[in-house]
C-alpha positions as CSV (number, residue, x, y, z in Angstrom):
1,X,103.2,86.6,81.8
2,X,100.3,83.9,82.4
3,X,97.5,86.5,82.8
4,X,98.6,87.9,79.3
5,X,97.7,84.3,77.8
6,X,95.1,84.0,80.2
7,X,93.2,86.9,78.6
8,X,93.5,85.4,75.5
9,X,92.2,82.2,76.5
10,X,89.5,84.3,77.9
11,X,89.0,86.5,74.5
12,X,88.5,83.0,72.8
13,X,85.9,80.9,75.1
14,X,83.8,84.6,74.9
15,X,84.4,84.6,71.2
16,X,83.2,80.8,71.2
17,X,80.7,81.4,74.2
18,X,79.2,84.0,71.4
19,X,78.3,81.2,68.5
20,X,77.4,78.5,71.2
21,X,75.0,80.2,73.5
22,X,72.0,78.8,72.2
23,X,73.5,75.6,73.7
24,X,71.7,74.1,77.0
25,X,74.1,74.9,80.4
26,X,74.9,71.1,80.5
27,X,76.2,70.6,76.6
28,X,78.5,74.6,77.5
29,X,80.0,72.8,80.9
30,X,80.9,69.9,78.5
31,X,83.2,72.3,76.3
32,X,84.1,74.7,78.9
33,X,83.6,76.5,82.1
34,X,84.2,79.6,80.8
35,X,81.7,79.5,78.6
36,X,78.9,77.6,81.5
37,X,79.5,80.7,83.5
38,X,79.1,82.8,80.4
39,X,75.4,81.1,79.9
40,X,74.9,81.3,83.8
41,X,75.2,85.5,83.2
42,X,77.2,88.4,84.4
43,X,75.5,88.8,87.7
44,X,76.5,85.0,88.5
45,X,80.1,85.8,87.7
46,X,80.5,88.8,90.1
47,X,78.6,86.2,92.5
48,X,81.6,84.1,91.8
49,X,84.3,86.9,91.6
50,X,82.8,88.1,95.0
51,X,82.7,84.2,97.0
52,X,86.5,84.1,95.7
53,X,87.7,86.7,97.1
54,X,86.0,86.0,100.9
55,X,87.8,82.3,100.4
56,X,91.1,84.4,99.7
57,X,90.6,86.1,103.0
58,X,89.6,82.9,104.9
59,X,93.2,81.6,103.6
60,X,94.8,84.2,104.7
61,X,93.3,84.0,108.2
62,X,94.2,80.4,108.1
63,X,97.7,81.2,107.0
64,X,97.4,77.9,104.3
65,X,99.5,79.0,101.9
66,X,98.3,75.6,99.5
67,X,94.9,76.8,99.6
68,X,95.7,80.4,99.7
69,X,97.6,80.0,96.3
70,X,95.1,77.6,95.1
71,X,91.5,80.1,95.9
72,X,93.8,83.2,94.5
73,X,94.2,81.3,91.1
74,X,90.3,81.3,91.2
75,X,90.1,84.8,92.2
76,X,92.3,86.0,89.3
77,X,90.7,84.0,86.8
78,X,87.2,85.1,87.2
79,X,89.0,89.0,87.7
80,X,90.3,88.4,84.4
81,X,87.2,87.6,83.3
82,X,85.3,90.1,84.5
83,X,87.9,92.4,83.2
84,X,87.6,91.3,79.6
85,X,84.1,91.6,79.7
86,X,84.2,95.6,80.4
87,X,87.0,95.9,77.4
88,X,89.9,96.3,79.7
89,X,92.7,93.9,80.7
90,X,95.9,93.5,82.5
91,X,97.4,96.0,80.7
92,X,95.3,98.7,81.9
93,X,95.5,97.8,85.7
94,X,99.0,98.1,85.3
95,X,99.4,101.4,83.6
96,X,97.4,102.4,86.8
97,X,99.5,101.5,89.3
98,X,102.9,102.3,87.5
99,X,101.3,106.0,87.1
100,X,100.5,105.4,91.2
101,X,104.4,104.6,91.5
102,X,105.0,107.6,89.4
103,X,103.3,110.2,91.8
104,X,104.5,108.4,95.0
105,X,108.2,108.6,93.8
106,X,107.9,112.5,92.6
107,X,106.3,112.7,96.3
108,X,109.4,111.6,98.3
């Protein structure tokens, strides 16, 4: 699964962002985004995660499915990122919703 080697990615360019932060925004956007929008701080990023998510719903609205595909791909990198950056990961959302699936199947 992508996200899996997304995370990974992710776990790396924090790892890297970690021994490079002293590094001026322009030199980090050089190496990597990830690691600019590390530098620009965690508040920027939920800015980010949050201005992603409204051009989801505009796609949606729009019914473009191009550009509904392409803003979602944003959206699920910076939720990855986010995610990563509170210890958690893919993993855990989906232990969640198969234990939702559990209680909804013993329900019916």
């Amino acid at each position: 699964m992508f996200l899996k080697n997304l995370e990974e990615i992710l776990k790396r360019r924090i790892e890297e962002f970690k021994e490079r932060e002293n590094l001026a925004l322009d030199e980090l956007k050089t190496l990597s985004y990830t690691m600019y929008i590390l530098k620009k701080g965690y508040d920027k990023i939920i800015q980010k995660f949050g201005e992603e998510a409204i051009e989801v719903l505009i796609e949606f609205k729009n019914r473009d499915k191009e550009k509904i595909i392409y803003e979602t791909a944003d959206l699920l990198y910076f939720l990855t990122l986010l995610l990563k950056l509170n210890d958690l990961s893919w993993d855990d959302i989906l232990k969640e919703l198969e234990n939702r699936h559990g209680k909804i199947n013993k329900n019916t």
